[in-house]
KOLVEXPA-654528 format. One record per residue: x, y, z of N, C-alpha, C in turn; residue number from 1. Coordinates in Angstrom, 1 decimal, always signed. Layout:
N
padren nxx = X	nyy = Y	nzz = Z	caxx = X	cayy = Y	cazz = Z	cxx = X	cyy = Y	czz = Z	i = NUM
...
END
This chain:
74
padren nxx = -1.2	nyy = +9.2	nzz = -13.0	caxx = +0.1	cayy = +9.3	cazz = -13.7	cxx = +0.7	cyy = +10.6	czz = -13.5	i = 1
padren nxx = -0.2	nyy = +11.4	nzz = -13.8	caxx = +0.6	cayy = +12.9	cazz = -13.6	cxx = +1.3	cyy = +13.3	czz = -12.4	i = 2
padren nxx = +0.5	nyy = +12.8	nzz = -10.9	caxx = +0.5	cayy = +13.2	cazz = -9.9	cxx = +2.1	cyy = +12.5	czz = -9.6	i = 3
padren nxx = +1.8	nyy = +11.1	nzz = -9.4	caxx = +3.3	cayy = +10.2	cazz = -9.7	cxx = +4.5	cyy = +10.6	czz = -10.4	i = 4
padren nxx = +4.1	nyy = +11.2	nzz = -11.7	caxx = +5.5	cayy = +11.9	cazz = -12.4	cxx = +5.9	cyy = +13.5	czz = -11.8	i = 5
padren nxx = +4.8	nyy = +14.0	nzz = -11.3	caxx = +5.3	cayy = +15.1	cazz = -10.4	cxx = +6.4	cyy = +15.3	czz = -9.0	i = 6
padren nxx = +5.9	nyy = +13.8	nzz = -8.5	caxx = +6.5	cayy = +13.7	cazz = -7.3	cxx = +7.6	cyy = +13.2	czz = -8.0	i = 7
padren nxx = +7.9	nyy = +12.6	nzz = -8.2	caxx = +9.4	cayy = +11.9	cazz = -8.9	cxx = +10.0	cyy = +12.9	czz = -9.8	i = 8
padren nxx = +9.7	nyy = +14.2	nzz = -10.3	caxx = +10.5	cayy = +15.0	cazz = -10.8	cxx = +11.4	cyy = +15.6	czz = -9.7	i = 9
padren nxx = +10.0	nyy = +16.3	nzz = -8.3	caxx = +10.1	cayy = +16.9	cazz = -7.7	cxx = +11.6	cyy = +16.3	czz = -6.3	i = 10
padren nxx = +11.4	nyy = +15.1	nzz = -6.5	caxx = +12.5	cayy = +14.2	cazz = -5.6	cxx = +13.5	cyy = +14.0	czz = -6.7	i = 11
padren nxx = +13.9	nyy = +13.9	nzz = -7.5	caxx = +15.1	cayy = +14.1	cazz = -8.8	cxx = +15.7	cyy = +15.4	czz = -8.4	i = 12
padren nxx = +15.0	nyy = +16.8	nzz = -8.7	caxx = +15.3	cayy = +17.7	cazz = -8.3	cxx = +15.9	cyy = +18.1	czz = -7.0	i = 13
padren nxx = +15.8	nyy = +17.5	nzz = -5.4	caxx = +16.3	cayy = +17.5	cazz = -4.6	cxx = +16.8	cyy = +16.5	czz = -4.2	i = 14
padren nxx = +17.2	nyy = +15.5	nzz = -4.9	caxx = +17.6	cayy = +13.8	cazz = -4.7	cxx = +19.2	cyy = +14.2	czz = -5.5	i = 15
padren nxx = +19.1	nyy = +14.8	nzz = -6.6	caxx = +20.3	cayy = +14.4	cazz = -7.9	cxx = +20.9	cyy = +16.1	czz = -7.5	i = 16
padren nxx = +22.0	nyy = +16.4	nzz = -8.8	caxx = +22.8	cayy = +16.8	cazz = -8.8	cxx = +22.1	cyy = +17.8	czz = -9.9	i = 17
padren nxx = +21.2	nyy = +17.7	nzz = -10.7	caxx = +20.2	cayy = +18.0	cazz = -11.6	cxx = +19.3	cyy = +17.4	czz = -12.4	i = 18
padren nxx = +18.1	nyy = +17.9	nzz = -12.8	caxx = +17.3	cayy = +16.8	cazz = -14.1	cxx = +17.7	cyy = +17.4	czz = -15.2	i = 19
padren nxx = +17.9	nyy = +16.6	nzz = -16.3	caxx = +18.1	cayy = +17.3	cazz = -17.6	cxx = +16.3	cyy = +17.0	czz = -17.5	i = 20
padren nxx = +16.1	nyy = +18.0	nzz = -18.8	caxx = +14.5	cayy = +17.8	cazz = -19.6	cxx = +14.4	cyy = +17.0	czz = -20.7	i = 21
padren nxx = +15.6	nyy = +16.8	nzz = -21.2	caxx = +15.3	cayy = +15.6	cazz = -22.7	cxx = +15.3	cyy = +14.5	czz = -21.7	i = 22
padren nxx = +16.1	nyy = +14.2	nzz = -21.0	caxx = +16.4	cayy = +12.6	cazz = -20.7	cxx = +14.9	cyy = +12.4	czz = -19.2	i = 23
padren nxx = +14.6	nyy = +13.6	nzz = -18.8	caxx = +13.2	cayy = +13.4	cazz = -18.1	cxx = +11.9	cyy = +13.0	czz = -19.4	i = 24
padren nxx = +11.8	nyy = +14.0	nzz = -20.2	caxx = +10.9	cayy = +13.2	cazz = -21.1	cxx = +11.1	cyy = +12.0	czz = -22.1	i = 25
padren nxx = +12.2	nyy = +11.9	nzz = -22.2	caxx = +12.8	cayy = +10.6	cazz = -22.7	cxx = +12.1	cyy = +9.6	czz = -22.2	i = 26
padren nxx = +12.7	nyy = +9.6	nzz = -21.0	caxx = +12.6	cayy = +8.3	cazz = -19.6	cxx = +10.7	cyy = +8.6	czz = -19.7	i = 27
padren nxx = +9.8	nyy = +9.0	nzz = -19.6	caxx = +8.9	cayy = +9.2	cazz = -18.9	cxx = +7.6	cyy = +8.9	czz = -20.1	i = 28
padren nxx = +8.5	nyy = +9.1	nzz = -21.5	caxx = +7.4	cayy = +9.7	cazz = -22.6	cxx = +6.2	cyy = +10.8	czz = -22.4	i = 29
padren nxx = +7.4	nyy = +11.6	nzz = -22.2	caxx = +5.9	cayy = +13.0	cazz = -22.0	cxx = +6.4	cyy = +14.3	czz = -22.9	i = 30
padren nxx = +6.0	nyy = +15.2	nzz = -23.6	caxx = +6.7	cayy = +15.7	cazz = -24.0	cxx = +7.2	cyy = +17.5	czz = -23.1	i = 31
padren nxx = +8.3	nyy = +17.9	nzz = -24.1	caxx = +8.7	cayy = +19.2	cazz = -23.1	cxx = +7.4	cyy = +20.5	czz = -22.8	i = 32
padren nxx = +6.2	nyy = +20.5	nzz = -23.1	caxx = +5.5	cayy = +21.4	cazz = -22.9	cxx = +4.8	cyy = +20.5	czz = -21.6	i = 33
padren nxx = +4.7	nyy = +19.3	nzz = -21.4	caxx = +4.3	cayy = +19.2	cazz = -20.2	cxx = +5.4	cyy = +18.6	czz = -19.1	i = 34
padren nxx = +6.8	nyy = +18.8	nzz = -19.2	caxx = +7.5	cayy = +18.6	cazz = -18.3	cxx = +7.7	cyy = +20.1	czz = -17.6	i = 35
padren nxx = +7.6	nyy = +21.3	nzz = -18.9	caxx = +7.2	cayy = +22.9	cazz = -18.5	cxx = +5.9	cyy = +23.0	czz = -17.4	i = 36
padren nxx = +5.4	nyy = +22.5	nzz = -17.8	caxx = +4.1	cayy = +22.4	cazz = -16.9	cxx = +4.6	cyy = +21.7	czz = -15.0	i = 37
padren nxx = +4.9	nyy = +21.0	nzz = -15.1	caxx = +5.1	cayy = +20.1	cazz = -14.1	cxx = +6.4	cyy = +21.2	czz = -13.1	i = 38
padren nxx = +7.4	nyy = +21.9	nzz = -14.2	caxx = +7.9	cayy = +22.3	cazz = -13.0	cxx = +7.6	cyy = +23.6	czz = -12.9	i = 39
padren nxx = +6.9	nyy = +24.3	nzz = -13.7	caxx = +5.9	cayy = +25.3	cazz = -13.1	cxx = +4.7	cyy = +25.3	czz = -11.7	i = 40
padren nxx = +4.5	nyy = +23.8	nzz = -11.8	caxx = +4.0	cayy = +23.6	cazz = -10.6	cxx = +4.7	cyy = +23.2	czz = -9.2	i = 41
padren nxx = +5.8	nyy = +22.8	nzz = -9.8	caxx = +6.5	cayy = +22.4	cazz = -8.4	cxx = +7.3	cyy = +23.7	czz = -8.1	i = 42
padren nxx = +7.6	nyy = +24.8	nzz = -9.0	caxx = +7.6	cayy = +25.9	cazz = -8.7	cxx = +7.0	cyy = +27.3	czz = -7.5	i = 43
padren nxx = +5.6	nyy = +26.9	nzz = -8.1	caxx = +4.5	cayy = +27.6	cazz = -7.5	cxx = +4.5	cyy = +26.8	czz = -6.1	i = 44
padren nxx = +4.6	nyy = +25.8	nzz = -6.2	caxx = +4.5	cayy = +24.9	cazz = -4.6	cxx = +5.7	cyy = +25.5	czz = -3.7	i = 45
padren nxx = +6.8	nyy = +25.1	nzz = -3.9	caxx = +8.0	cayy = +26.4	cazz = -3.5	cxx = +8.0	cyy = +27.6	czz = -3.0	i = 46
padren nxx = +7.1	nyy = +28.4	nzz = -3.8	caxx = +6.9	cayy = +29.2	cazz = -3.8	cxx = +6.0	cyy = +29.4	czz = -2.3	i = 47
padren nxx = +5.0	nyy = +28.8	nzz = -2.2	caxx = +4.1	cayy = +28.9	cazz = -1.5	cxx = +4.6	cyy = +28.1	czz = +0.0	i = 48
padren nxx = +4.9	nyy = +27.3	nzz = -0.3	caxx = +5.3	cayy = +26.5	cazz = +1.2	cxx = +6.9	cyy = +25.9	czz = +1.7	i = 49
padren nxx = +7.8	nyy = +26.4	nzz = +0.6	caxx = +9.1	cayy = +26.5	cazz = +0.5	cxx = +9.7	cyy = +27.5	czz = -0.1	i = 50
padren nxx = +9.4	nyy = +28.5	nzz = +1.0	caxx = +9.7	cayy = +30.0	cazz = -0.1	cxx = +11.3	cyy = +30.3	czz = +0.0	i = 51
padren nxx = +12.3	nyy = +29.0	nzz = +0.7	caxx = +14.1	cayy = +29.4	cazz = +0.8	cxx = +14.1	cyy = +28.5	czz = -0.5	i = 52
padren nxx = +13.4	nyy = +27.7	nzz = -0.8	caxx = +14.1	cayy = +27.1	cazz = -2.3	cxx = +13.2	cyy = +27.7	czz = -3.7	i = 53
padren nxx = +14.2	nyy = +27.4	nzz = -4.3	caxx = +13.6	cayy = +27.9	cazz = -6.1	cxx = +14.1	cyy = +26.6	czz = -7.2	i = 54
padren nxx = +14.0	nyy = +26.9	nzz = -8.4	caxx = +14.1	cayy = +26.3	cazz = -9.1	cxx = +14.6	cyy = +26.9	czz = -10.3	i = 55
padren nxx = +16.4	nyy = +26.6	nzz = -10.6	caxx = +16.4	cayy = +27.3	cazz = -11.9	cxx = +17.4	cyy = +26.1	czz = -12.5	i = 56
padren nxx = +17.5	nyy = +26.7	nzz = -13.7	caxx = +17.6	cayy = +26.0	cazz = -15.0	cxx = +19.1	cyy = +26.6	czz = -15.7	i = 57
padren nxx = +19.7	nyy = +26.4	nzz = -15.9	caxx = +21.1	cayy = +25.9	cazz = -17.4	cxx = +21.0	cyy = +26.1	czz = -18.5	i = 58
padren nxx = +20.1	nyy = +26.9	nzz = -18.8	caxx = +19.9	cayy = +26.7	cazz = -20.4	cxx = +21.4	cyy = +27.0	czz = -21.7	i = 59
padren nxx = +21.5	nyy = +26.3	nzz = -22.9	caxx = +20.3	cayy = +25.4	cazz = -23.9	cxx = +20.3	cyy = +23.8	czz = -23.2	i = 60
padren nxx = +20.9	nyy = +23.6	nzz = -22.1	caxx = +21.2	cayy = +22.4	cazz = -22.1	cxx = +20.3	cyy = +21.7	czz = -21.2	i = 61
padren nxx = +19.2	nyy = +22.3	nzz = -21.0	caxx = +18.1	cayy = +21.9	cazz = -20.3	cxx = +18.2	cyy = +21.4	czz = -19.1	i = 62
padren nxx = +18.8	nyy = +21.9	nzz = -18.1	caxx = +19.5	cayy = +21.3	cazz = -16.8	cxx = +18.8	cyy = +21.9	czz = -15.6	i = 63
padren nxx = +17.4	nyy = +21.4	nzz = -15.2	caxx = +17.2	cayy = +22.1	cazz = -14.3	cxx = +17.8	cyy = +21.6	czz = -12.4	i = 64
padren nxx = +17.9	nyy = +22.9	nzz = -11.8	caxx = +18.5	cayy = +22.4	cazz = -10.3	cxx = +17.2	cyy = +23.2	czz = -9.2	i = 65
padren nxx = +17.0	nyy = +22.3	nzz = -8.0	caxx = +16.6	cayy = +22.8	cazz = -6.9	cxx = +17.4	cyy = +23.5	czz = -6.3	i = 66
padren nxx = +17.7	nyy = +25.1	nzz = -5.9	caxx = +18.5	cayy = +25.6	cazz = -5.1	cxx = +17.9	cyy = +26.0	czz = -4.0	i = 67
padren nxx = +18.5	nyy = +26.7	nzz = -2.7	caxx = +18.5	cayy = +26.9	cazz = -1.7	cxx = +18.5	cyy = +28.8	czz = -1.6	i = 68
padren nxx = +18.1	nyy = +29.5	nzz = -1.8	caxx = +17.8	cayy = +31.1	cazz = -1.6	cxx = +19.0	cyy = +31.3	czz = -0.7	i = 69
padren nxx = +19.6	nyy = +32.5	nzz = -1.0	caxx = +20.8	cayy = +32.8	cazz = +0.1	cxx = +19.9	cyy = +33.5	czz = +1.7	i = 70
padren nxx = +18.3	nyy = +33.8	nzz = +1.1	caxx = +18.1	cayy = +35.2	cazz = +2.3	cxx = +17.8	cyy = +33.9	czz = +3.6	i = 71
padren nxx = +16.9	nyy = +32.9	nzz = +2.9	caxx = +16.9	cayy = +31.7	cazz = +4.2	cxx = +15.9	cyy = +31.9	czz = +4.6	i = 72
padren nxx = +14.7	nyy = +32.3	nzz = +4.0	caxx = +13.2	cayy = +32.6	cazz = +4.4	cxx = +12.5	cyy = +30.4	czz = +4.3	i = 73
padren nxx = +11.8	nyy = +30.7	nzz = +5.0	caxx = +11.3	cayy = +28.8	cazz = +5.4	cxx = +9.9	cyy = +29.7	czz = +5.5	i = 74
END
């Protein structure tokens, strides 16, 4: 289950326009301390083998986006 809700955040994130985090845990029944979890890892993955993209957030309105780094490191 986890692995499956990871991938499908991770494709939301570069599929959509953004994930909110209420309507991700809504949809999914999980709560916000392990949807934190989940994009901490798709973070660190990024980081590691997609080091032009990152992952930030909109806050209070919980809106997280996959962006694209301006420097253009792959």
């Amino acid at each position: 289950m986890k692995t499956e809700l990871v991938l499908l955040l991770y494709d939301s994130l570069f599929e959509e326009e953004y994930v909110s985090r209420l309507d991700f845990c809504a949809r999914f029944a999980i709560s916000e301390r392990t949807f934190y979890r989940y994009i901490r890892d798709i973070s660190w993955y990024l980081r590691k083998y997609k080091c032009s993209y990152f992952i930030d957030v909109k806050e209070p309105e919980g809106k997280y986006f996959a962006l694209r780094s301006k420097r253009g490191e792959d």
